[in-house]
C-alpha positions as CSV (number, residue, x, y, z in Angstrom):
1,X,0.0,0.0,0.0
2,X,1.0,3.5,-0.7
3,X,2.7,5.4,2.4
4,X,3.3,9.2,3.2
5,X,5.7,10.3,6.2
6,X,5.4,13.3,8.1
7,X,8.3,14.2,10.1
8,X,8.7,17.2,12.6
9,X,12.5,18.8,12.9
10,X,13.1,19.8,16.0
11,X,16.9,21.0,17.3
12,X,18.2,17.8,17.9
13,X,15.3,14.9,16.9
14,X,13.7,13.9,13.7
15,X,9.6,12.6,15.3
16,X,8.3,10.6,11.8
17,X,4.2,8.6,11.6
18,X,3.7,7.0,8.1
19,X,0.3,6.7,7.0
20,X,-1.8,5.0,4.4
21,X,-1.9,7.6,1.1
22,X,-5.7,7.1,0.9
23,X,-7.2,6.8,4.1
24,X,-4.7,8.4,6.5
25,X,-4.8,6.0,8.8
26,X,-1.2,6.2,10.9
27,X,0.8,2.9,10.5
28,X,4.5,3.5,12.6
29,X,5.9,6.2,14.7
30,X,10.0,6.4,14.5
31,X,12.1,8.7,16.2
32,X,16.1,9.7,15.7
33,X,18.5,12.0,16.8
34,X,19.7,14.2,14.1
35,X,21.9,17.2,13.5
36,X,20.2,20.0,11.2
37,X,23.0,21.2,9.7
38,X,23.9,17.7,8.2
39,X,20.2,16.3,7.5
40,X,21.4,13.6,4.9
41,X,22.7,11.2,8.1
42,X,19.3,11.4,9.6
43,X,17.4,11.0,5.9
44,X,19.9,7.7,5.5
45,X,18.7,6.5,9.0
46,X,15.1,7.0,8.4
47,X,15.2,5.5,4.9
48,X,16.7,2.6,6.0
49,X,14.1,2.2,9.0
50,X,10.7,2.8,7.1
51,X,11.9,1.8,3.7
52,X,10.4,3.5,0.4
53,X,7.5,6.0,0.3
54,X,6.0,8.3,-1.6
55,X,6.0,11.6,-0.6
56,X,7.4,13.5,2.5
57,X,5.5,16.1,4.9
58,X,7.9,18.4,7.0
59,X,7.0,20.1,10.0
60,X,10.2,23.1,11.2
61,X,9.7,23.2,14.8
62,X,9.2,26.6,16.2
63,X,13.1,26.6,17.3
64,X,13.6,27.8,13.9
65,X,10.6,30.0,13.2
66,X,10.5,33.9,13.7
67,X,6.3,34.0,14.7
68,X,4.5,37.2,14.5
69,X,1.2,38.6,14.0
70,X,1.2,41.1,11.1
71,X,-1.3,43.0,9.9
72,X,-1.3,42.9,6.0
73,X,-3.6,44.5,3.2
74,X,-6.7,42.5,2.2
75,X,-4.8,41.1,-0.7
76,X,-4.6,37.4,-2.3
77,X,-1.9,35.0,-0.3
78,X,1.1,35.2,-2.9
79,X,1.2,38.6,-2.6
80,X,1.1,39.0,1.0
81,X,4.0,36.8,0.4
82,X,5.6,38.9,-1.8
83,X,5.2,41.8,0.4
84,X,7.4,39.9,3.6
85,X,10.0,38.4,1.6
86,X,11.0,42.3,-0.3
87,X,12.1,43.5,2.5
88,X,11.6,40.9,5.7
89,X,14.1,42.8,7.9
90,X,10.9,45.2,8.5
91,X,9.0,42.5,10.1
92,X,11.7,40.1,11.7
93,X,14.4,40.4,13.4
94,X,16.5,38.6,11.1
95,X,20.5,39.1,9.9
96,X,19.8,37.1,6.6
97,X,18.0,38.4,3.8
98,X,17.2,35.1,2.8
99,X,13.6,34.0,4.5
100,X,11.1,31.5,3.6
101,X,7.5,32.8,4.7
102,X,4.2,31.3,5.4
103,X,0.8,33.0,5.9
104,X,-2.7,32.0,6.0
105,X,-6.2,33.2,4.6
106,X,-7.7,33.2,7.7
107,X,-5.3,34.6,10.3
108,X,-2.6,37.2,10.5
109,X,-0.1,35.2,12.4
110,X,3.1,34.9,10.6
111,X,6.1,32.5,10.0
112,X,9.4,32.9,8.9
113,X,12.3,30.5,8.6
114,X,16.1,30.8,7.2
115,X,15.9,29.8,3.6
116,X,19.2,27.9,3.5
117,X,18.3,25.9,6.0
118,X,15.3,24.9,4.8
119,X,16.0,24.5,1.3
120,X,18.9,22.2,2.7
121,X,16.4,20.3,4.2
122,X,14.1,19.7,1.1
123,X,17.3,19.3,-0.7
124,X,18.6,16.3,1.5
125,X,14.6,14.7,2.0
126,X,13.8,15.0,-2.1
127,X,16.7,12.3,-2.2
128,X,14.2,9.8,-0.3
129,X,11.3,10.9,-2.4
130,X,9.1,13.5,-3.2
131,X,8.8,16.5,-0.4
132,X,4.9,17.8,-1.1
133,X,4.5,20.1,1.8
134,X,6.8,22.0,4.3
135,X,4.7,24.3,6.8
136,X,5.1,25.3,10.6
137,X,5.0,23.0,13.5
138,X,2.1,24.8,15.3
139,X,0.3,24.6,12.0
140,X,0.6,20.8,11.9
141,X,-0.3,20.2,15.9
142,X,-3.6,22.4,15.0
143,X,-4.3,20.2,12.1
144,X,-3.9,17.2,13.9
145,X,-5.9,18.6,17.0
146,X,-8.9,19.3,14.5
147,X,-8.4,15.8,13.7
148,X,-8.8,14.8,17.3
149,X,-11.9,16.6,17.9
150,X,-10.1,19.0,20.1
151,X,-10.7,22.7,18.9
152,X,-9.7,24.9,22.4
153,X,-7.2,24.9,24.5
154,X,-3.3,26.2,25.0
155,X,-1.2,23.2,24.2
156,X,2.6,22.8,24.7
157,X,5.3,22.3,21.8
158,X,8.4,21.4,21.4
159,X,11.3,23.9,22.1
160,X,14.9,24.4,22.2
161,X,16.3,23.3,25.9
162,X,16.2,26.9,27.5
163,X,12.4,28.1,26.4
164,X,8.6,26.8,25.7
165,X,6.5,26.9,23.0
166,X,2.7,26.7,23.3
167,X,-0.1,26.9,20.4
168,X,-3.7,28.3,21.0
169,X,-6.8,27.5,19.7
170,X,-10.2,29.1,19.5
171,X,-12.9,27.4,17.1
172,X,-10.3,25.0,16.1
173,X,-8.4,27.9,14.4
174,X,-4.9,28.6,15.4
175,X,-4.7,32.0,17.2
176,X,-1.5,32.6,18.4
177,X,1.8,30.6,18.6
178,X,4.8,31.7,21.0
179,X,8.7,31.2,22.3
180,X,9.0,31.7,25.8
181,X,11.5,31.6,28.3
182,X,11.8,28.6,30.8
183,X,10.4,30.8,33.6
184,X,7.3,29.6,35.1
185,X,4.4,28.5,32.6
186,X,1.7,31.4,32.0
187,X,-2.2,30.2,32.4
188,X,-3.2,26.6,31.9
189,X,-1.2,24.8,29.1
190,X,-1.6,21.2,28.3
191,X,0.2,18.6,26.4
192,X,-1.4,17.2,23.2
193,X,-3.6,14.2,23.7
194,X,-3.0,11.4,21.8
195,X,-5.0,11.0,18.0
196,X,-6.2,8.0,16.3
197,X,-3.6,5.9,18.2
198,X,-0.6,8.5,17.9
199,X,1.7,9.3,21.0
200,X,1.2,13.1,21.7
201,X,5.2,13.8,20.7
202,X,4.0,12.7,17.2
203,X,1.3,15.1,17.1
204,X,3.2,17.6,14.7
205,X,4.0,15.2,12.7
206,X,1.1,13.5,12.1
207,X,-1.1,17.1,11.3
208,X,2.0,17.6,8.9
209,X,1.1,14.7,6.5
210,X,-2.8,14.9,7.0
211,X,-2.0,18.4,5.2
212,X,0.5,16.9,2.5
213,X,-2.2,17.7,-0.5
214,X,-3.3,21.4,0.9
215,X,-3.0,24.8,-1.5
216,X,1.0,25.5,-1.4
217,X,0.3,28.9,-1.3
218,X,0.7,29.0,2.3
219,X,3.4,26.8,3.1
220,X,6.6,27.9,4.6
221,X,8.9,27.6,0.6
222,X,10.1,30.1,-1.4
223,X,8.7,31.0,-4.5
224,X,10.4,28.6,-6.5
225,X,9.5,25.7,-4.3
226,X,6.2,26.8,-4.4
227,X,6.2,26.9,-8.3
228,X,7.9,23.4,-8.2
229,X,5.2,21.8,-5.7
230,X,2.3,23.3,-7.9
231,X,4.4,22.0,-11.2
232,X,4.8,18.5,-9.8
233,X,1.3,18.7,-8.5
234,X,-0.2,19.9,-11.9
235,X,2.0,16.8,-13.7
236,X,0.0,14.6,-11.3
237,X,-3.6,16.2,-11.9
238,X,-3.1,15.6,-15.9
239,X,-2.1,12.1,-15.6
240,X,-4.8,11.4,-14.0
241,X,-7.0,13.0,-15.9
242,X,-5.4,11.4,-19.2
243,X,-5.6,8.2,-17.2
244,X,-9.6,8.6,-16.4
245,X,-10.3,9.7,-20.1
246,X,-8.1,6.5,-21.4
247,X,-9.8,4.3,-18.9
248,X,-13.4,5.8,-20.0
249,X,-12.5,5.3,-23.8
250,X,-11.9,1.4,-22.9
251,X,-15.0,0.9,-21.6
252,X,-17.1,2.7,-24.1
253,X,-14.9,0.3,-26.5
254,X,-15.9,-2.3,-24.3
255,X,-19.3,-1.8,-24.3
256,X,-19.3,-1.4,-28.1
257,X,-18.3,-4.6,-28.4
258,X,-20.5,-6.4,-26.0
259,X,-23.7,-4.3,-27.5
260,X,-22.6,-6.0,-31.0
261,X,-21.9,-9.1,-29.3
262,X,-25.7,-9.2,-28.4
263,X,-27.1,-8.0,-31.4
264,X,-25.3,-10.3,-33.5
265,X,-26.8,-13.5,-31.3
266,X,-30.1,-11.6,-31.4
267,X,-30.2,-11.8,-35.3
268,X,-28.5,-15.0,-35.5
269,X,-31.6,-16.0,-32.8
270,X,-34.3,-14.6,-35.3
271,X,-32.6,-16.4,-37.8
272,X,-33.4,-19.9,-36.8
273,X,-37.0,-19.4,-35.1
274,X,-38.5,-17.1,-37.6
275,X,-39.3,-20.2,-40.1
276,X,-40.6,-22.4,-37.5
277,X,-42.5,-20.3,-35.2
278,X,-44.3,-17.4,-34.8
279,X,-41.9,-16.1,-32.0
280,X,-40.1,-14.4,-34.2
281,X,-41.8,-11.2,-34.4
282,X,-41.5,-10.9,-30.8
283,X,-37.4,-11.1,-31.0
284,X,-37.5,-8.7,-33.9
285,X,-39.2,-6.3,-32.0
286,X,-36.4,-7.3,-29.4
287,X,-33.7,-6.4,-31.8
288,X,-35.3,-3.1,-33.2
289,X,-35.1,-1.2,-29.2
290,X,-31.4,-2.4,-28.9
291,X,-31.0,-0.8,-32.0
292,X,-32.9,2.2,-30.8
293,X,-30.9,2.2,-27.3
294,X,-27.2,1.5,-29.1
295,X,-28.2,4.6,-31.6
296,X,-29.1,7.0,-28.8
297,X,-25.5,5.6,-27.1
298,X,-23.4,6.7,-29.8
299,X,-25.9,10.2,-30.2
300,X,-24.7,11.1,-26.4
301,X,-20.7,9.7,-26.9
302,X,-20.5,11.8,-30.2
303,X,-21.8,15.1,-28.5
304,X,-19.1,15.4,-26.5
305,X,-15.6,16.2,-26.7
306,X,-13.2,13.8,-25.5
307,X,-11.2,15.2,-22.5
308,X,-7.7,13.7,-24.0
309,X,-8.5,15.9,-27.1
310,X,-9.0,19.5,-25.0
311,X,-6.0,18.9,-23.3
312,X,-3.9,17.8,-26.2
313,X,-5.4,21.6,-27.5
314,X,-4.6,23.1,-24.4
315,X,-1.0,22.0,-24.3
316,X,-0.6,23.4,-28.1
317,X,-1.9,26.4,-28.0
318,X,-0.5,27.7,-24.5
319,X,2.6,29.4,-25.0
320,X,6.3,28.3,-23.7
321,X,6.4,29.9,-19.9
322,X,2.7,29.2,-18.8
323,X,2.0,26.7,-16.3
324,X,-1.7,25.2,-15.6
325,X,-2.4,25.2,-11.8
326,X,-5.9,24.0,-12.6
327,X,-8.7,22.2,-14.8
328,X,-11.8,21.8,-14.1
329,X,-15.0,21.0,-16.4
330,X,-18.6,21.0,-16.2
331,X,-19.9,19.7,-19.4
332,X,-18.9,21.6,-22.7
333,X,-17.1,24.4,-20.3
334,X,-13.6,24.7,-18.9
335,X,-11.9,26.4,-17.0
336,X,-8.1,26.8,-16.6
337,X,-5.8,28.5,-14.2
338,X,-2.1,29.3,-13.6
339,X,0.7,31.7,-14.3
340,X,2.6,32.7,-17.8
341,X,5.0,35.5,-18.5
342,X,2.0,37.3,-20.9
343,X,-1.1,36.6,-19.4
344,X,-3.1,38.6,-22.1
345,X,-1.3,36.6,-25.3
346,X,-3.7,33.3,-23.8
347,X,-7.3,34.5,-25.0
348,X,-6.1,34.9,-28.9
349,X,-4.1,31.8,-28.7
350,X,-6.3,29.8,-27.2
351,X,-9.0,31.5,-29.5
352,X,-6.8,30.4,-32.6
353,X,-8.3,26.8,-31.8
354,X,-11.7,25.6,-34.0
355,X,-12.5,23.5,-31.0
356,X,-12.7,26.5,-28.6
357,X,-15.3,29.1,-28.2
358,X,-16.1,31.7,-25.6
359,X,-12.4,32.1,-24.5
360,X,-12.2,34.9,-21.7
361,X,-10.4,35.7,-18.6
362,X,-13.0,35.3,-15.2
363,X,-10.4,37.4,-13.3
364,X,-8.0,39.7,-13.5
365,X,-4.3,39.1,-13.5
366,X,-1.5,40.0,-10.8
367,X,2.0,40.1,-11.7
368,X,4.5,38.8,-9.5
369,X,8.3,37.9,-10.1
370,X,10.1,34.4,-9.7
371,X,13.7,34.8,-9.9
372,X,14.7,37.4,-12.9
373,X,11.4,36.8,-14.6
374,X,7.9,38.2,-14.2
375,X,4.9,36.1,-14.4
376,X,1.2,37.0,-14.6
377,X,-1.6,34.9,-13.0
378,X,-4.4,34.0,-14.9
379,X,-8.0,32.2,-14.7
380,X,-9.7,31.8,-18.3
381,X,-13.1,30.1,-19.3
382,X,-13.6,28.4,-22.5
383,X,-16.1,26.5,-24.2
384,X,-15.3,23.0,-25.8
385,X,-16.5,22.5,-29.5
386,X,-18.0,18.9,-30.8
């Protein structure tokens, strides 16, 4: 069966739970000590131990996170990104310029990690296999207290020897998240019970991989890993979409077949009684509504376009540089999403196509930059031509 591991990196302890892919139901819990500035010992440990998997959830422990609540404008989540990493020394007290940010929809807490770091960390884990998520650990141990059924409550996190950390919920939304000295504990904190059989040390790491297949845009990567994620991500969607649409066109064959399977014993049926008995008008009558039912069959398959055909037109017409996020369809109409150097040149390409109609943008664009290059977000609707 298909695994996924979520690990939590702490200082000085790597805390992985593999679960099934499907149902994330926790198989193993395996801890190690590990040094962070040389992660490929600990990946060769754990490798070793669990064997072969197929993706990886990481979970920074707060240790390595600067947290802070930040009030940003009511704008979309890559560019509230955008706006920490220009110029992060104005919201952390940071001697690097190099960050890695994460921020979510619903809250203006804020985390920021050293990017070296953790791009050495997805550097050293991609070696084992894929890496599909990297987020915050107080992030993960809310997750995987939503999980639990717990959604209040001030619960303790791992920390570096000389402070605490503690997460708070409200409404199963996380609140706040804070570093604190190793003075005496403030109010009532708690540790994490334990979840669906899962000790309450492995609580981070289990929230991490129930959240392995959430929106990248608010994970704790750069904007090249995010662009990676979503690329790998987007490879995965359209093979299984081409998959599906293969697997539909087989049984549509199949059922072809077996319809002229039927009809041909049906006639061959006729064949013999009709001299002999007066039966036979009954089994031609038999024979004319499969004929009726197999015509009305092939009415409905030939009204609609194959899916493997729109996005064999898709991947023509869409310029070098643009990369689909998104598909979705609802009968003759599509819709597409994603970024490409010049959002505006889609419509008349796409247009160029006999087999699309309708094509227009549902939103408008933002330009953002990724590396040396600028890139424009777009989300374009399109009708699909018999």
């Amino acid at each position: 069966m298909s695994r996924r591991v979520g690990l939590e990196l702490t200082g000085d302890r790597v805390r992985a739970v593999t679960v099934s892919r499907w149902l994330s139901a926790p198989f193993e819990s395996f801890e190690l000590r590990w040094d962070p500035t040389a992660p490929a010992d600990g990946v060769a440990i754990l490798r070793q131990h669990l064997g072969n998997i197929s993706g990886i959830a990481l979970s920074v422990g707060i240790e390595f996170l600067h947290v802070k609540h930040v009030k940003l404008p009511p704008v979309s989540t890559m560019e509230r990104r955008n706006i920490l990493t220009l110029e992060p020394d104005r919201f952390f007290p940071i001697e690097s310029g190099e960050v890695v940010v994460s921020v979510s929809g619903g809250s203006d807490i804020v985390f920021a990690a050293d990017a070296r770091l953790v791009e050495s960390w997805v550097t050293a884990f991609e070696r084992w296999a894929p890496v599909d998520t990297v987020e915050a650990s107080p992030v993960s141990l809310a997750r995987a207290l939503r999980r639990g059924g717990v959604r209040d409550g001030t619960f303790q996190l791992p920390a570096a020897a000389d402070e605490r950390a503690t997460a708070e919920l409200r409404g199963g939304a996380l609140v706040s998240a804070r570093r604190i000295g190793s003075g005496p504990a403030e109010g009532q904190q708690q540790n994490p019970p334990a979840i669906r059989g899962v000790a309450p040390e492995f609580a981070s790491a289990f929230g991490a991989v129930l959240g392995a297949d959430d929106s990248p845009d608010q994970m704790l990567v750069s904007n090249s890993g995010h662009a990676r994620i979503s690329r790998r991500r987007m490879a995965g969607v359209t093979r299984g979409a081409l998959n599906f649409a293969l697997a539909v066109a087989f049984v549509l064959a199949a059922l072809d077949r077996s319809r002229s399977r039927q009809l041909a014993a049906v006639e061959q049926e006729i064949a013999m009684v009709t001299p002999r008995a007066a039966k036979g008008a009954s089994l031609q009558t038999r024979l004319a509504s499969l004929n009726v039912e197999l015509a009305a069959t092939r009415s409905v398959t030939a009204a609609r376009v194959s899916p493997v055909i729109v996005l064999a037109a898709l991947s023509r017409r869409l310029p070098a540089g643009a990369t689909v996020m998104s598909v979705r369809a609802d009968g003759l109409v599509w819709q597409i999403e994603g970024t490409a150097r010049d959002a505006g040149a889609l419509i008349p390409a796409l247009a160029a196509d006999k087999i699309f109609e309708d094509v227009r943008f549902l939103s408008a664009s933002s330009r953002f930059r990724e590396g040396n290059r600028s890139y424009e977000t777009f989300s374009i609707a399109l009708r699909a031509v018999p």
